[in-house]
BADREN-954952 format. One record per residue: residue in three letters; x, y, z of N, C-alpha, C in turn; residue number from 1. Coordinates in pm, whole numbers. Last residue first. Layout:
REM residues N
R;ALA;X;Y;Z;X;Y;Z;X;Y;Z;NUM
...
***
This chain:
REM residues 261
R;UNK;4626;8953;9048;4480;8987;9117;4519;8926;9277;261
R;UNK;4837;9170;8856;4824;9077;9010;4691;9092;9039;260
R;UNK;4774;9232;8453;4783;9306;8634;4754;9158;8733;259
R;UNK;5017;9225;8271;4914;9155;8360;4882;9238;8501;258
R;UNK;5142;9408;7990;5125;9422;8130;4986;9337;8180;257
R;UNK;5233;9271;7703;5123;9305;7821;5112;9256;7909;256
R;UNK;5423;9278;7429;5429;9226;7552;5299;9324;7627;255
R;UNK;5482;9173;7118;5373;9242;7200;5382;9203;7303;254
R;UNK;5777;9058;6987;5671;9034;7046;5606;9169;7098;253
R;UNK;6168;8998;6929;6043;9076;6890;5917;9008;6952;252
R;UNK;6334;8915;7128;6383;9015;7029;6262;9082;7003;251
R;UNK;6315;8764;7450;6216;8793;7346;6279;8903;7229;250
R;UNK;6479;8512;7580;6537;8575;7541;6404;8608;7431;249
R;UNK;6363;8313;7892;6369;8278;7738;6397;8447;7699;248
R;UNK;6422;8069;8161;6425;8213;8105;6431;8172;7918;247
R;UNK;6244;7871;8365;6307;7906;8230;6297;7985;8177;246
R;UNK;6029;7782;8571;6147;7887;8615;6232;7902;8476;245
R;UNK;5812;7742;8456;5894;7711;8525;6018;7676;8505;244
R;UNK;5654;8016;8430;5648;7976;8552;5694;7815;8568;243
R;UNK;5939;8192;8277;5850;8099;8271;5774;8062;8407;242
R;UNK;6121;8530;8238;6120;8393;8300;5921;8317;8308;241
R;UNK;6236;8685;7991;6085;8655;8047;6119;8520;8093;240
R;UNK;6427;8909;7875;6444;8811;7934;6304;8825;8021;239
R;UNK;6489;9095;7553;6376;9117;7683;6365;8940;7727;238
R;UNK;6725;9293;7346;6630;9180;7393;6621;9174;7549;237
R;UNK;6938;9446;7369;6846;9484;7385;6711;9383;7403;236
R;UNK;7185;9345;7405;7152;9390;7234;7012;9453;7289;235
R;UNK;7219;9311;7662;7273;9446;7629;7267;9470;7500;234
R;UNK;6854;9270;7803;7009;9219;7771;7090;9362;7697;233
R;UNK;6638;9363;8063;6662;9385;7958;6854;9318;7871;232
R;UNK;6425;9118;8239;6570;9231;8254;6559;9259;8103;231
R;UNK;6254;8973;8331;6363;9003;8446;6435;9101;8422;230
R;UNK;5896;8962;8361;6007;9046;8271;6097;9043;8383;229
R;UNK;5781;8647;8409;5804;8761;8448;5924;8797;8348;228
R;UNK;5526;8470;8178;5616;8476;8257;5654;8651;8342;227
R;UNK;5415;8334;7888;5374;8412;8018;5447;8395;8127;226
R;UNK;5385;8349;7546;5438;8344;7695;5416;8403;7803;225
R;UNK;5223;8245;7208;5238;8356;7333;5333;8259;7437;224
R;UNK;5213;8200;6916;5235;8165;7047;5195;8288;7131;223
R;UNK;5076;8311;6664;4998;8290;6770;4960;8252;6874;222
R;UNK;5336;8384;6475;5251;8252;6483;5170;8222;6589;221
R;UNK;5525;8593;6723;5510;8536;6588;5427;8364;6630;220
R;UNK;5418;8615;7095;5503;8592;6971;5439;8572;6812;219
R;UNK;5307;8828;7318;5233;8763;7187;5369;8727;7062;218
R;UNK;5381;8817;7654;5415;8835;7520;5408;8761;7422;217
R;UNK;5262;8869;7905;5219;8764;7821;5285;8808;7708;216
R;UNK;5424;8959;8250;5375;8967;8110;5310;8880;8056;215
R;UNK;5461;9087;8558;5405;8954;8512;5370;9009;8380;214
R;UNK;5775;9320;8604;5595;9289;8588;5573;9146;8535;213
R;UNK;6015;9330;8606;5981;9263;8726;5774;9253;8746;212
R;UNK;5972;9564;8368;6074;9497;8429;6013;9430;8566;211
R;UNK;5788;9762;8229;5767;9622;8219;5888;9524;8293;210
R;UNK;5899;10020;8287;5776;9974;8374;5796;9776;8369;209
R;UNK;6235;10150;8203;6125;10051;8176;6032;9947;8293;208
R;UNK;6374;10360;8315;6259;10367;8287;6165;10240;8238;207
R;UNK;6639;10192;8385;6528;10244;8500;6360;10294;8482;206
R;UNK;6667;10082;8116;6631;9993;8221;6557;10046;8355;205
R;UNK;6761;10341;7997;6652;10262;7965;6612;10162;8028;204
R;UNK;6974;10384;8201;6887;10457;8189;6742;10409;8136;203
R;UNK;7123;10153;8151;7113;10190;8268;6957;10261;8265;202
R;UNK;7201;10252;7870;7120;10087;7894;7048;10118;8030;201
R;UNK;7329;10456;7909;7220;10456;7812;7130;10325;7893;200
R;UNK;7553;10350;8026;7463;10457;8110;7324;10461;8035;199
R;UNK;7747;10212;7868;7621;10146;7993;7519;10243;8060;198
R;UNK;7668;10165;7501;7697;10292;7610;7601;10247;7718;197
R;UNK;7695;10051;7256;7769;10027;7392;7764;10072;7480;196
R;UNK;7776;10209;7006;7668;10123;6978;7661;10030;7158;195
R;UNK;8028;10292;6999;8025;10183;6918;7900;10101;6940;194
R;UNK;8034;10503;7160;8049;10419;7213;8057;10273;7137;193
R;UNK;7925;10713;6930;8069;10746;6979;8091;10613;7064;192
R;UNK;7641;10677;6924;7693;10609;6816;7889;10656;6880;191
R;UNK;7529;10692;7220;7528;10545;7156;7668;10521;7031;190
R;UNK;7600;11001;7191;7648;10913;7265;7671;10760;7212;189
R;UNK;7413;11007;6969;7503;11083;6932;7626;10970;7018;188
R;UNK;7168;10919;7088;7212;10864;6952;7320;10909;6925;187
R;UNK;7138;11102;7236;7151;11016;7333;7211;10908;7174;186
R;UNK;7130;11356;7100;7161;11343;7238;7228;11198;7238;185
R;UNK;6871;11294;6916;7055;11341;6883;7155;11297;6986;184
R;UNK;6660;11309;7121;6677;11217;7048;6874;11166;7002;183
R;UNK;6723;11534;7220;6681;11456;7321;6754;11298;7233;182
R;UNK;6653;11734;6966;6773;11754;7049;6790;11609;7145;181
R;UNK;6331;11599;6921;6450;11555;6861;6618;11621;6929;180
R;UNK;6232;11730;7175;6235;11542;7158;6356;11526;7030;179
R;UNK;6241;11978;7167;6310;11933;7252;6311;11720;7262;178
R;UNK;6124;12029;6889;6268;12058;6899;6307;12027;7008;177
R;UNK;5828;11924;6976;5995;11896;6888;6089;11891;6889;176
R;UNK;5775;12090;7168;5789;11972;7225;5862;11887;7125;175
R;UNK;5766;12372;7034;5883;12349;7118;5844;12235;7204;174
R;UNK;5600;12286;6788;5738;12318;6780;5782;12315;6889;173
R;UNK;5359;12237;7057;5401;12164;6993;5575;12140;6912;172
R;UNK;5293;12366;7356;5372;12442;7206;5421;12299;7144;171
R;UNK;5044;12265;7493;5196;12315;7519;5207;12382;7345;170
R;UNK;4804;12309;7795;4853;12343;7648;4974;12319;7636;169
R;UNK;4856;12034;8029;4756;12117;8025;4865;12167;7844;168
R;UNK;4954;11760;8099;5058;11868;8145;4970;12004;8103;167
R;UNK;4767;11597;8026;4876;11542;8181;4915;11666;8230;166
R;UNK;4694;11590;7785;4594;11547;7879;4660;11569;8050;165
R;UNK;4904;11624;7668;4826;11762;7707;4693;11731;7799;164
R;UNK;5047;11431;7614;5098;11519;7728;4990;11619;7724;163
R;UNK;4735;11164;7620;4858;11257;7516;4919;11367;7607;162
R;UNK;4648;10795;7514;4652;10960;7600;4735;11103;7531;161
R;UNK;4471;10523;7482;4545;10645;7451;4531;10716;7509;160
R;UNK;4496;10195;7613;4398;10303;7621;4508;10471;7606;159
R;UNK;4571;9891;7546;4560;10029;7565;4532;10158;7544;158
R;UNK;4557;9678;7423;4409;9711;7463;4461;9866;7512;157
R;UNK;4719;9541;7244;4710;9518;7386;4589;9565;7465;156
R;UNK;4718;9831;7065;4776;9701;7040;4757;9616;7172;155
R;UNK;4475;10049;7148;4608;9977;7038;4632;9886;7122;154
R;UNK;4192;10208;7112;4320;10164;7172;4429;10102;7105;153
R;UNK;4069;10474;6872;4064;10359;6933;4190;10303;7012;152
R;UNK;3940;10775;6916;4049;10690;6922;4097;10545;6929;151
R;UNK;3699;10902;6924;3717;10814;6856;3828;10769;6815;150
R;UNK;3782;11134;7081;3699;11045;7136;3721;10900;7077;149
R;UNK;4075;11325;7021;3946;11273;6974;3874;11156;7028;148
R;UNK;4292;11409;7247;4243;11309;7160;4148;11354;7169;147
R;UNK;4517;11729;7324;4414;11586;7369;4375;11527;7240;146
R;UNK;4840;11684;7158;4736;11781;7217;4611;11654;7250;145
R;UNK;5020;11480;7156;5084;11616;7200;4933;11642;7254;144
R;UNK;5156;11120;7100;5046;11217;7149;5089;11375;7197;143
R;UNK;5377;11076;6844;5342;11125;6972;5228;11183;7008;142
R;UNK;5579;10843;6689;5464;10936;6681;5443;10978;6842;141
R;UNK;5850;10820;6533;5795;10829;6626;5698;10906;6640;140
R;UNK;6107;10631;6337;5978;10682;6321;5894;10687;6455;139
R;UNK;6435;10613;6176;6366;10581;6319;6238;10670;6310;138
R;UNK;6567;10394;5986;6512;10483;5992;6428;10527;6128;137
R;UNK;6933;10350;5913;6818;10297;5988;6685;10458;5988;136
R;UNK;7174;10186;5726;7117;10312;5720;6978;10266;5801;135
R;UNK;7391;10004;5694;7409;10095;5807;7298;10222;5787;134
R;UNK;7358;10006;5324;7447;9977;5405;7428;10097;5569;133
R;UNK;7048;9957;5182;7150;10031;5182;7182;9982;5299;132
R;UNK;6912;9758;5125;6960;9783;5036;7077;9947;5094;131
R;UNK;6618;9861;5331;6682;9726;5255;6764;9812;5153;130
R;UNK;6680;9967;5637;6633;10012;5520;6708;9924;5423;129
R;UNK;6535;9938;5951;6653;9908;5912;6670;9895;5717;128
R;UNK;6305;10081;6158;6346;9993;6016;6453;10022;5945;127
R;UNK;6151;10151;6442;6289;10134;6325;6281;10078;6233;126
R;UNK;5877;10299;6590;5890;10236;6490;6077;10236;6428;125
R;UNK;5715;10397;6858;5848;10428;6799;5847;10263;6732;124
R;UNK;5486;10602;7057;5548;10408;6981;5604;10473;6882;123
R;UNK;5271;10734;7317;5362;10746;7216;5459;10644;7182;122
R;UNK;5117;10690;7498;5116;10834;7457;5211;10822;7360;121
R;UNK;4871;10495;7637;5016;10488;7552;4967;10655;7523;120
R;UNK;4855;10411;8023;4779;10478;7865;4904;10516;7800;119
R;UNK;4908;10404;8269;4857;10241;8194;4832;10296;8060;118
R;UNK;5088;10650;8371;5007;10546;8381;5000;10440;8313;117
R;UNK;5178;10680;8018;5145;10806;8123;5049;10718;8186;116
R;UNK;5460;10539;7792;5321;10494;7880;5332;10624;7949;115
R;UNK;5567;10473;7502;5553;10570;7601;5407;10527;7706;114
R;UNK;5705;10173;7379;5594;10205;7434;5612;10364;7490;113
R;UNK;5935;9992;7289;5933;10134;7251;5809;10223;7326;112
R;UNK;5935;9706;7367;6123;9770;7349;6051;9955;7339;111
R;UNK;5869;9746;7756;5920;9721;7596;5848;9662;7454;110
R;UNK;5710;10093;7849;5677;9941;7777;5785;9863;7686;109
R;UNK;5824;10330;8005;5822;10253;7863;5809;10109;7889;108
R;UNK;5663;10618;8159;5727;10499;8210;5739;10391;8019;107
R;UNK;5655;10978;8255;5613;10825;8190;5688;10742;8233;106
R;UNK;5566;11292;8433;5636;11143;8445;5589;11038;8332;105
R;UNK;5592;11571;8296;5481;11467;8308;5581;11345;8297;104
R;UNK;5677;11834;8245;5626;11789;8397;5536;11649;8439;103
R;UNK;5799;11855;8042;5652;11977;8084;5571;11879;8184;102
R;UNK;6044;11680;8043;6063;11873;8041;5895;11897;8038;101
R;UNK;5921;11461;8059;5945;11511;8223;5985;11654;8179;100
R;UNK;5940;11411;7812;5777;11395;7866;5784;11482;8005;99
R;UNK;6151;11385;7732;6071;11488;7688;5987;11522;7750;98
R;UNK;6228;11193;7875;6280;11268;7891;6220;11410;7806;97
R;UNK;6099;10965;7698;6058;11020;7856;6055;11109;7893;96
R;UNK;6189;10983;7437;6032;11041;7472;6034;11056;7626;95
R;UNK;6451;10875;7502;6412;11097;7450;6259;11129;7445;94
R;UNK;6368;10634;7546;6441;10730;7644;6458;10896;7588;93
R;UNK;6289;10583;7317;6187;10561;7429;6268;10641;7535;92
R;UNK;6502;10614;7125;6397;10674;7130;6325;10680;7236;91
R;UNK;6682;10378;7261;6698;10511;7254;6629;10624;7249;90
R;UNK;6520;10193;7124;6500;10184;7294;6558;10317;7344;89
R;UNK;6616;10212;6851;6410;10196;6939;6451;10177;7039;88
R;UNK;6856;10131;6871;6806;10249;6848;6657;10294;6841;87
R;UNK;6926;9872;6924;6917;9976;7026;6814;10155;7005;86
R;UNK;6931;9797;6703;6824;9785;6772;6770;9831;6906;85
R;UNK;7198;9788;6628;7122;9876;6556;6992;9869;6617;84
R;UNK;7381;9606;6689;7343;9675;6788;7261;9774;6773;83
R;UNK;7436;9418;6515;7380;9342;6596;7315;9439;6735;82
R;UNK;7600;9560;6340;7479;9551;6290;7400;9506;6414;81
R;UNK;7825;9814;6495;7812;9693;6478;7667;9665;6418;80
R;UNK;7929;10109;6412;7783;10068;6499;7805;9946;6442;79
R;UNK;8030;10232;6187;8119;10212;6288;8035;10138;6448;78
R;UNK;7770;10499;6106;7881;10382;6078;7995;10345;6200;77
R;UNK;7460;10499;6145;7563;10472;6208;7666;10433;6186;76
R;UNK;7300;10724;5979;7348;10552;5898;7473;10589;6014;75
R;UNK;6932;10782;6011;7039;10757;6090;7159;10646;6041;74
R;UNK;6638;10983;6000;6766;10888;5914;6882;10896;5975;73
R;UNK;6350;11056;6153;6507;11038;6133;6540;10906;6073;72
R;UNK;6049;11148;6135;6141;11028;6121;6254;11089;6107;71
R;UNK;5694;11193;6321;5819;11223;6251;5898;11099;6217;70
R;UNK;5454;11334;6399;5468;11261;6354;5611;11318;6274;69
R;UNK;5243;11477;6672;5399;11461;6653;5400;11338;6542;68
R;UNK;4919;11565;6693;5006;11473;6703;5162;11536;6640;67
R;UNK;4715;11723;6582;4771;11731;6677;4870;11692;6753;66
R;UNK;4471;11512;6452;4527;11587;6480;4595;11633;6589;65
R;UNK;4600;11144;6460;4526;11216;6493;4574;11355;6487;64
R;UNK;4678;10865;6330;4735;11023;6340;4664;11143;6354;63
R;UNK;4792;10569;6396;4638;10625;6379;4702;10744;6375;62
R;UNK;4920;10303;6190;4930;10375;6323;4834;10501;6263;61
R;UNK;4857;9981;6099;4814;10094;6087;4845;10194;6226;60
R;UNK;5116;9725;6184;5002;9817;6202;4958;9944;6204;59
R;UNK;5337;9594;6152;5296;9633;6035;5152;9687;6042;58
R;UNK;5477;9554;6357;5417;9420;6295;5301;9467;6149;57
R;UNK;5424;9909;6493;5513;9733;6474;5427;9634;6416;56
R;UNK;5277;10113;6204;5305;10050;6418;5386;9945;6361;55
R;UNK;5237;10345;5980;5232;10198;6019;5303;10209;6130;54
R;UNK;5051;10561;5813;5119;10524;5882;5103;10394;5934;53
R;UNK;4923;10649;5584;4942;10528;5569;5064;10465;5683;52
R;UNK;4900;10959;5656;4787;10904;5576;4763;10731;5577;51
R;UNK;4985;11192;5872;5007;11082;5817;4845;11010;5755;50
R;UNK;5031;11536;5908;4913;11435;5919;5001;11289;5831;49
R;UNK;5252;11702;5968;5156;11746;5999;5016;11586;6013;48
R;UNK;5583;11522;5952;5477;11552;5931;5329;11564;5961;47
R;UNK;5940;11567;5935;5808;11552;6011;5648;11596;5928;46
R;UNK;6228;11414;5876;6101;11465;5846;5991;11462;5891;45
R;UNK;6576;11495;5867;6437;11471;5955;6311;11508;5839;44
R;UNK;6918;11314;5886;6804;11358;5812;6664;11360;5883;43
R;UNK;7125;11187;5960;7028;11258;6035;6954;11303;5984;42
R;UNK;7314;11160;5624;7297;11083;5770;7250;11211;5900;41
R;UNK;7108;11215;5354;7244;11248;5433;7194;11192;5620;40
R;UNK;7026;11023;5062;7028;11132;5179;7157;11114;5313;39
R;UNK;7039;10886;4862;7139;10890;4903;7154;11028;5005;38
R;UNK;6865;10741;4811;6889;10838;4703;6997;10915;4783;37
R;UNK;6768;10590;5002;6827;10506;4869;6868;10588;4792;36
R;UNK;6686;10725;5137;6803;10701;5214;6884;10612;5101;35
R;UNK;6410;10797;5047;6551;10949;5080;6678;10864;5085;34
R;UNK;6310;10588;5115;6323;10601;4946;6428;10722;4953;33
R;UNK;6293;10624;5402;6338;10516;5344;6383;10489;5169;32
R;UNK;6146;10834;5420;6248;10887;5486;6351;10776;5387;31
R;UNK;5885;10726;5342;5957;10863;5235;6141;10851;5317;30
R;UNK;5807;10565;5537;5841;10534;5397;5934;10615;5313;29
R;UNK;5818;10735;5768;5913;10635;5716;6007;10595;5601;28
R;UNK;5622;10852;5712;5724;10958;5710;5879;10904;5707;27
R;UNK;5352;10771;5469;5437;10745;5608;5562;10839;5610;26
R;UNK;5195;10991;5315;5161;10869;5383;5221;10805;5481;25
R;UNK;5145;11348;5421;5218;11205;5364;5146;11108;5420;24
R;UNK;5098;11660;5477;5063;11536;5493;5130;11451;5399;23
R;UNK;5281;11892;5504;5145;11918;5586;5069;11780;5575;22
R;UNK;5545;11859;5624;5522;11812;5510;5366;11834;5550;21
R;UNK;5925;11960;5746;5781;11944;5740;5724;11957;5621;20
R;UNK;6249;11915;5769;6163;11926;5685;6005;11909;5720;19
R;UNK;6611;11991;5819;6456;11920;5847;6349;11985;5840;18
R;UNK;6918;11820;5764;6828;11886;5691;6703;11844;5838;17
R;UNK;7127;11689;5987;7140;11776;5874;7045;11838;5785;16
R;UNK;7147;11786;6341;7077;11747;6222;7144;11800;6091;15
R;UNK;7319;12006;6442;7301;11818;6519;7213;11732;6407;14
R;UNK;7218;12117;6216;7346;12199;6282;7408;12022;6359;13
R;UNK;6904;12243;6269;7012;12234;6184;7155;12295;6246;12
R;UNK;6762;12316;6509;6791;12208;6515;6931;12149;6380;11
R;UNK;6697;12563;6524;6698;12496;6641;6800;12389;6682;10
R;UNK;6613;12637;6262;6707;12733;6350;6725;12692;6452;9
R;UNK;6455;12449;6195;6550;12480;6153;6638;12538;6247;8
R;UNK;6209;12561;6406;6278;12375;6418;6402;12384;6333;7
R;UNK;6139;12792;6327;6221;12784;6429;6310;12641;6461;6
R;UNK;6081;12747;6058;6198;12835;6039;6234;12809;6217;5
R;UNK;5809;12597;6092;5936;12518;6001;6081;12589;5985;4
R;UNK;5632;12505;6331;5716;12640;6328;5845;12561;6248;3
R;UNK;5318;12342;6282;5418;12383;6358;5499;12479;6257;2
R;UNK;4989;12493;6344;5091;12440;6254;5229;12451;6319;1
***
């Protein structure tokens, strides 16, 4: 179980409340009905087991024991709206950077993927919360301790993993408290820059695998594209040149890695 007096004592202070829950349905959801009742900006909640968790496009996310399941509330004010999307690519940069404090290189898939190799270890969910002004919720699950067999892959076909498959036991509370500090971190920066910060971008651009890879990204309505990832833009959208030669600007899609035969 994790440690609800050390993640306090860790973390209240860059946070304003945080909370474990031995199970819920989404940590989202709840975070999202908190934010209409007028919770306080950073707000955390994590929880032991999810029941009705959801992935992008509105897919069941799986919660295996052992796992990291959490959410922050985040109402950036003074953050332009058009830049609030940064804040899933932010995440992907405090999972790396988590991933390298117990010695295990990843790489991110865009916009949120944790990849170890070709295997997801961890997807980050935002939602931008109807009805209230500047209030975003950010939801990230994480592989921590090994998987259950009966994992199935996700979205693209990938094949799950988890830092304990990579980095041998860890301490779960202290792979928390160093992903959310990580998290604060770099959201803290973003939000003092007005939502702007080139080093951030920089940073999420060095870690992202899918840059100069051959993709197929699955659009809305059962297009797809196939082209190369050139770059990331500075709202955060994903430039996929065509094979010919026409770049097109992706906001949202499933993108997969092609491998060169």
């Amino acid at each position: 179980m994790l440690d609800t007096a050390a993640l306090r004592a860790a973390l209240v202070g860059p946070y304003a409340t945080v909370d474990v829950v031995a199970e819920t349905g989404s940590t989202n959801a709840d975070l999202s009905r908190a934010a209409n009742r007028g919770a306080h900006d950073r707000t955390v909640l994590i929880a032991e087991r999810q029941t009705a968790g959801l992935g992008r496009r509105g897919r069941a996310w799986t919660s295996p024991t052992g796992g990291l399941y959490l959410s922050v509330l985040f109402r950036p004010t003074g953050v332009p709206p058009a830049r609030l999307p940064w804040l899933t690519l932010l995440a992907g940069v405090a999972l790396v950077r988590t991933a390298k404090s117990v010695g295990v290189d990843a790489s991110l898939k865009w916009p949120n993927d944790l990849l170890i190799g070709d295997a997801k270890a961890a997807g980050v969910l935002a939602e931008i919360t109807a009805g209230v002004a500047q209030a975003v919720v950010v939801g990230i699950g994480l592989n921590v301790a090994g998987l259950p067999d009966d994992v199935e892959p996700g979205a693209g076909g990938l094949v799950p993993t988890s830092l304990e498959d990579h980095a041998g036991p860890l301490d779960r509370t202290e792979v928390a408290i160093t992903l959310l500090r990580e998290l604060v971190a770099v959201e803290e920066r973003w939000r003092r820059a007005g939502g702007d910060e080139p080093s951030l971008r920089d940073e999420y651009r060095t870690h992202c695998g899918t840059l100069g890879r051959q993709v197929r990204v699955e659009l809305a309505r059962g297009e797809a594209l196939l082209g190369t990832a050139r770059y990331v833009e500075s709202d955060g959208t994903l430039v996929v040149r065509d094979d010919a030669g026409d770049d097109h600007s992706v906001s949202a899609g499933d993108v997969v890695h092609l491998r060169v035969r």
